[in-house]
C-alpha positions as CSV (number, residue, x, y, z in Angstrom):
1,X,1.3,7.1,11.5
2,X,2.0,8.7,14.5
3,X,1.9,12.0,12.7
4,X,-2.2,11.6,12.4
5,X,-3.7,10.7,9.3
6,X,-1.5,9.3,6.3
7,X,-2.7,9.5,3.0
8,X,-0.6,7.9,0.1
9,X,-1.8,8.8,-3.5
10,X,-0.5,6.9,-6.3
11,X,-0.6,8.5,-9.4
12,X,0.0,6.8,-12.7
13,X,-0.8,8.5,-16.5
14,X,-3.7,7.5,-19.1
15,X,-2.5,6.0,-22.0
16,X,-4.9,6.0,-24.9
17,X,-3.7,2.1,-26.3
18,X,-4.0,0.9,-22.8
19,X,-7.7,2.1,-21.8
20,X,-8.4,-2.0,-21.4
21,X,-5.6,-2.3,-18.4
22,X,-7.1,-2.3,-15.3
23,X,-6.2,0.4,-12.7
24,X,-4.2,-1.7,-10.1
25,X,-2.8,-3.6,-12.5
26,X,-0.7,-0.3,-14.1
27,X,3.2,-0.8,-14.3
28,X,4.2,2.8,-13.2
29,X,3.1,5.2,-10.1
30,X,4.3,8.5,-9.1
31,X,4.2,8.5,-5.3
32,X,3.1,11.4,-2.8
33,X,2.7,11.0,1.0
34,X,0.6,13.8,2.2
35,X,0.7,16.2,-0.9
36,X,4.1,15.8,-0.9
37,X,6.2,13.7,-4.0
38,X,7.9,11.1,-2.4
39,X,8.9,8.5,-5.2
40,X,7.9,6.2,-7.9
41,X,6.6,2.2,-7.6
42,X,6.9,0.1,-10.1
43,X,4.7,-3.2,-10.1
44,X,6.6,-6.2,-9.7
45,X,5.7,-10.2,-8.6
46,X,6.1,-11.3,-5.0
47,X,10.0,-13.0,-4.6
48,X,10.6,-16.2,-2.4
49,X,11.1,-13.5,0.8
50,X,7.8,-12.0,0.1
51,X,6.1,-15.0,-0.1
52,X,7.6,-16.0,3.4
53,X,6.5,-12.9,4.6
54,X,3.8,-13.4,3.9
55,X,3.4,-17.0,5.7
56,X,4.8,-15.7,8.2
57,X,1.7,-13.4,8.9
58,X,-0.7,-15.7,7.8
59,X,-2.1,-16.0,11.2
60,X,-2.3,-12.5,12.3
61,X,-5.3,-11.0,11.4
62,X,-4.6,-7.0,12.5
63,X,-1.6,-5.5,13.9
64,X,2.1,-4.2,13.6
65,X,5.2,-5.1,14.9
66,X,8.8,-6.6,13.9
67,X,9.9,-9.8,12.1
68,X,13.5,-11.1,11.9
69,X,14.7,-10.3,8.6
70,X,17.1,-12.4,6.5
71,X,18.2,-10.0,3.6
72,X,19.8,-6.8,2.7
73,X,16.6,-4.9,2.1
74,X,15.7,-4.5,5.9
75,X,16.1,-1.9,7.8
76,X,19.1,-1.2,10.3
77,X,18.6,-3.9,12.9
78,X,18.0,-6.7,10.3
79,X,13.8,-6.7,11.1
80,X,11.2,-5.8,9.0
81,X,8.7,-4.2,9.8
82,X,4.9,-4.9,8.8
83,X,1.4,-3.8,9.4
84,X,-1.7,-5.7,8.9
85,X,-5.0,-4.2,8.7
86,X,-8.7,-4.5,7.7
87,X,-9.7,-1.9,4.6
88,X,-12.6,-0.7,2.7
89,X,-12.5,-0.3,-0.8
90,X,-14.3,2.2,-2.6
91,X,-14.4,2.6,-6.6
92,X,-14.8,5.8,-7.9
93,X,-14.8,5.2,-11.5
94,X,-12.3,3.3,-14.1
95,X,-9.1,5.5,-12.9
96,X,-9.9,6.3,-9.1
97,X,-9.8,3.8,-6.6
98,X,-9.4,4.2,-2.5
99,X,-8.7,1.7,0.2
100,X,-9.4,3.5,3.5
101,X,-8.1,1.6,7.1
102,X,-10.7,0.4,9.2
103,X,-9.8,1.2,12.6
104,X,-9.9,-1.8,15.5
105,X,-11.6,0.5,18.1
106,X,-14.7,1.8,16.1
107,X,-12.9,5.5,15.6
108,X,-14.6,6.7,12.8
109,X,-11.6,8.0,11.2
110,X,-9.1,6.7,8.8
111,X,-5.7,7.0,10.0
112,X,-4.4,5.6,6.6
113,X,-5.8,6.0,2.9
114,X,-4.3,5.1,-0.2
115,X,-5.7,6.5,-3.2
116,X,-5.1,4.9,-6.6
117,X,-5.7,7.4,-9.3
118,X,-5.2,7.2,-13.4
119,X,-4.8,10.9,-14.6
């Protein structure tokens, strides 16, 4: 994010036998950080770290920073890192959706936007 404005759009395809799946509830996504393919996600279910993570931050209501990590997954130092933010969600229809970061400081714009989107 210290680049400026982030935008993540996740791309998934629309299948004609699953019309009545829901869009954030896909299993596949094509990744692309600021026009630019960066990956796939795959939905998954929170493991016993996540969930700790998760309790962890329970208390923080906006911010970033460091945790002490306990796995292989995290980064070089053993941390992970987070950020935790307020968002606005904005339906466009069935197969677009957008969550836009509020900023703390009343800045008008959106330093981060993730953009669901069936095609």
């Amino acid at each position: 994010m210290s680049l400026g404005m982030v935008r993540i759009a996740l791309e998934c395809e629309k299948q004609l036998d699953k019309d009545k799946i829901k869009l954030l509830e896909e299993p596949f996504w094509t990744m692309f950080f600021n026009g630019k393919k960066g990956g796939l996600g795959v939905k998954r279910d929170a493991s016993e770290e996540d969930l700790n993570v998760f309790d962890l931050l329970r208390l923080v209501s906006m911010g970033t920073g460091d945790l002490p990590g306990k796995s292989d997954m995290e980064g070089s130092n053993g941390e992970i890192a987070y950020m935790r933010a307020h968002f606005d969600r904005v339906v466009g229809s069935k197969d677009s959706e957008t969550l836009y970061m509020l900023s703390p400081d009343g800045n008008n714009g959106h330093e981060l936007s993730i953009f669901f989107v069936r095609i």
